[in-house]
C-alpha positions in Angstrom: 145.4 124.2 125.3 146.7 125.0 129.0 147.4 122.3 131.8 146.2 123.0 134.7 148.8 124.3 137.5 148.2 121.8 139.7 149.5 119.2 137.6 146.9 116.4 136.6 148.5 116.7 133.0 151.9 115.2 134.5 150.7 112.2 136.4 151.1 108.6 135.7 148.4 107.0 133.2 147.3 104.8 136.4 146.8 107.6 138.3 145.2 109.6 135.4 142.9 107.2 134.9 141.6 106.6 138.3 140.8 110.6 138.6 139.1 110.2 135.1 137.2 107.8 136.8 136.3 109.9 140.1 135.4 112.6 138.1 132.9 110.9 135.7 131.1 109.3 139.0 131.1 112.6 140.5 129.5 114.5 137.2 127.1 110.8 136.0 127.2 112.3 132.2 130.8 114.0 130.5 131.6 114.6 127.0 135.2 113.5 125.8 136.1 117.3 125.2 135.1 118.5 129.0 137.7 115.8 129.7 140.5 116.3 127.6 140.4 120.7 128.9 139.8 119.3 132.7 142.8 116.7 132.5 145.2 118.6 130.2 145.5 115.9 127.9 144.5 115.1 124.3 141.1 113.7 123.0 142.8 110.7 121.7 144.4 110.1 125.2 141.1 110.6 127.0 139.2 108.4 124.4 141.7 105.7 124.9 140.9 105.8 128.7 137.5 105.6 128.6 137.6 102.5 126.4 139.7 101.2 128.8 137.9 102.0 131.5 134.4 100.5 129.9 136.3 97.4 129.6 137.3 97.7 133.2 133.9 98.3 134.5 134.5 102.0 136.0 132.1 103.7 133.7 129.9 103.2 130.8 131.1 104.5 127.2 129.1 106.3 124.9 129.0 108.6 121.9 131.5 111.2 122.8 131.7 110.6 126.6 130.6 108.5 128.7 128.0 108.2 132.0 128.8 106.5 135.5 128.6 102.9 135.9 127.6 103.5 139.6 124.7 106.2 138.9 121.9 105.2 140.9 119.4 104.8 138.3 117.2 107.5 139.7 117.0 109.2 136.3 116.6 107.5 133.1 119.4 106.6 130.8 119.1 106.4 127.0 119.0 103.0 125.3 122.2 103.4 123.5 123.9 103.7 127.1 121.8 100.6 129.0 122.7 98.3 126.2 126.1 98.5 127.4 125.3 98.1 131.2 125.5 94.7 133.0 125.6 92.6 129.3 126.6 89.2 130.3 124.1 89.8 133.7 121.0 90.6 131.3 121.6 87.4 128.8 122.5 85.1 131.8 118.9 86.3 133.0 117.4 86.3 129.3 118.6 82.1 129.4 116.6 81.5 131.7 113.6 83.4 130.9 113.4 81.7 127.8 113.4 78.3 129.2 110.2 79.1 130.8 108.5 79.8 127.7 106.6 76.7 125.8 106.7 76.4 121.9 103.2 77.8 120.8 102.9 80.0 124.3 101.3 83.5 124.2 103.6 85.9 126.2 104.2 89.7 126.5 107.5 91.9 127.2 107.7 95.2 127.7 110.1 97.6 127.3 114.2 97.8 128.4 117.3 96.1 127.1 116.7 92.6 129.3 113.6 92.2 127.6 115.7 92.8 124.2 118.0 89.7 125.7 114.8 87.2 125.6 113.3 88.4 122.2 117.4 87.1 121.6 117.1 84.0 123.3 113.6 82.9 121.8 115.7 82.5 118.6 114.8 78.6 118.8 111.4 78.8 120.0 108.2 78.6 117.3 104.6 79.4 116.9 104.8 81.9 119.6 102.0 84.7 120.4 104.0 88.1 121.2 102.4 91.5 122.5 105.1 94.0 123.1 105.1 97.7 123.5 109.0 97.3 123.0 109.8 98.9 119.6 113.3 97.4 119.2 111.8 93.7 119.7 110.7 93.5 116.0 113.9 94.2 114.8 116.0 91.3 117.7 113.5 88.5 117.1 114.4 85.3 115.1 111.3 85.7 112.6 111.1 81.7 112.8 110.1 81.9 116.6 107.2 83.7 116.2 103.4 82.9 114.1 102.0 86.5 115.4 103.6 89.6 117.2 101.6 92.4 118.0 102.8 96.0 119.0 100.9 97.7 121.5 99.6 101.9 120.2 100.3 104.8 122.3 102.9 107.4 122.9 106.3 106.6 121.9 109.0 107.4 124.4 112.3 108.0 122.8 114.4 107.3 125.2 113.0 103.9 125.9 112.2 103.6 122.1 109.1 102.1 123.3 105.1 103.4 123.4 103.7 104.4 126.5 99.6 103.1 127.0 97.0 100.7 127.4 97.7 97.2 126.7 94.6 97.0 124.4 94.0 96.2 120.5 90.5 96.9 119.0 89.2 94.9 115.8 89.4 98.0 114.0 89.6 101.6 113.8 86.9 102.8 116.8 85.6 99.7 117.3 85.8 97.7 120.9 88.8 96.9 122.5 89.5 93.3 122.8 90.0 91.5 125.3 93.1 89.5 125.7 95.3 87.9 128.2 98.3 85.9 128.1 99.9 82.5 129.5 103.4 84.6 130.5 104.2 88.2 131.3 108.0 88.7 130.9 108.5 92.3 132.9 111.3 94.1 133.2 111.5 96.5 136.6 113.3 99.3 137.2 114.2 98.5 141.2 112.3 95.9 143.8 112.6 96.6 147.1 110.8 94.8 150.1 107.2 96.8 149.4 107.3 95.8 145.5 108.4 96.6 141.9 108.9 100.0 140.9 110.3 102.1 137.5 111.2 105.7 137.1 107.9 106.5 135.2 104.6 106.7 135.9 103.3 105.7 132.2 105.6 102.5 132.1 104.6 101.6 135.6 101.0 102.1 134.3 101.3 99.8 131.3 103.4 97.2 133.2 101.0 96.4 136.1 98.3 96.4 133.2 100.6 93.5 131.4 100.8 91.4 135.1 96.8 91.9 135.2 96.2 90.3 131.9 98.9 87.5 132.7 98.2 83.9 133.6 101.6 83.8 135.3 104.2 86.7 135.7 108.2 86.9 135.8 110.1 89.7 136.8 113.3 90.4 135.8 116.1 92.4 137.1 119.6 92.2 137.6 121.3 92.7 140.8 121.8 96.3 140.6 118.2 96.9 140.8 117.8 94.8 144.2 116.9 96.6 147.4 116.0 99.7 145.5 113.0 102.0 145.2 111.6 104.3 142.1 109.5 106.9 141.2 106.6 104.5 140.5 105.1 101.7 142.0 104.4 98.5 139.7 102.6 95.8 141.8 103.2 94.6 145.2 105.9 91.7 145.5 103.1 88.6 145.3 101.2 90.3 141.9 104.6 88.5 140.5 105.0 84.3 140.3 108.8 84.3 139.2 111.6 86.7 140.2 115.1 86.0 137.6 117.9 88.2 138.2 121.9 87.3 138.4 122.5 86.6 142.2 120.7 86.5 144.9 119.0 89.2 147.0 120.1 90.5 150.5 118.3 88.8 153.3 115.6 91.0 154.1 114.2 91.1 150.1 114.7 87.8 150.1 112.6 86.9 153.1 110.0 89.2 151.8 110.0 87.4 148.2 109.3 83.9 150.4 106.4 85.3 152.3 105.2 86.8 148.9 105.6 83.5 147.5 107.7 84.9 144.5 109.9 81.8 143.5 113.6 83.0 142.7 115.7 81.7 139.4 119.0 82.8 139.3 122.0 81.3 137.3 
């Protein structure tokens, strides 16, 4: 393999590094073998850099490459990548959406990987009622906190590993749809900006501001990254919600907004 005239190949791992770093921002998805012919350096270097840089916060690692960290979210990412983005925020917000749940409480999630953080943190809760349309939640929960969970029907989207459709069950096959409703809605958002909620597709928006309908009370959650931001598709308005929990608090405007809405913020 040739290195490049201009260089790169020669410079100081610091140095290397940082333009690994530039470059991934600038592209928001490379493999590990664009990299190494790019850079004029081995697979094994460039591997060993991206870990390095995951642990550093420059960019998210995945399998064989790796995607921006600072990406602004305007296209969806696959599950395997967003379980590795903004961890310790997610649980931190997971904490406290569990303590908001009763023993015995019925509640629904929907899809994302903060939602996959409070099927986690129920692990000491019991008797619980859970409707999900998040496929992956099965699979996290602590069997022990649960007496029913319920998976919604529909079209399953891959790279949310979740179904897409109306929050509806029927007694049996082509008979009526029941009705149900539920003390909590736990909803994961895409972006919330000062006119509402929003996510990047219109079937999960659909299905979300189905789940605040049927909800006695409703907490959004997001972490700060998704603050003063707008998506594809609306959710619900700012007051459809009762509880906003995210990591830190939002910029003055938002956070005005969420007071007039009469959204009550929980943040660490």
């Amino acid at each position: 393999m040739s290195i490049p005239q201009s260089g790169r190949g020669k410079r100081l791992p610091a140095g290397r590094k940082a333009d690994l770093a530039a470059y991934v921002a600038g592209n928001g998805q490379v493999t590990v073998t664009d990299l190494a012919e790019h850079f004029g350096v081995s697979i094994d270097t460039v591997r060993r850099d991206l870990d390095q840089l995951h642990r550093e916060g420059a960019l998210i690692r995945t399998h064989g490459g790796a995607v921006s960290a600072t990406d602004g979210g305007l296209r969806d990412r696959g599950l395997d990548v967003r379980l590795r983005m903004q961890v310790e925020e997610k649980e931190s917000i997971a904490r406290i959406a569990a303590e908001m749940v009763n023993d015995g409480a019925v509640i629904m999630l929907n899809a994302g990987t903060t939602t996959l953080s409070v099927a986690r943190a129920l692990r000491n809760h019991h008797d619980l009622t859970i409707a999900t349309n998040n496929l992956r939640i099965p699979a996290e929960i602590a069997p022990s906190a649960f007496r029913d969970l319920y998976v919604f029907g529909g079209a399953v989207r891959a790279i949310t590993q979740a179904t897409t459709g109306p929050v509806v069950f029927t007694m049996a096959a082509g008979g009526p749809e029941v009705d149900i409703r539920c003390d909590l809605a736990l909803v994961a958002v895409g972006a919330i900006d000062e006119s509402g909620f929003s996510t990047s597709n219109l079937g999960d928006a659909a299905m979300m501001a189905e789940m605040i309908e049927r909800a006695e009370k409703t907490a959004i959650l997001a972490d700060s990254t998704k603050l003063g931001r707008r998506l594809f598709a609306k959710v619900a308005p700012l007051e459809r919600a009762d509880y906003l929990i995210t990591d830190a608090a939002p910029e003055s405007g938002l956070l005005d907004a969420l007071a007039e809405a009469d959204v009550a913020l929980h943040t660490p």
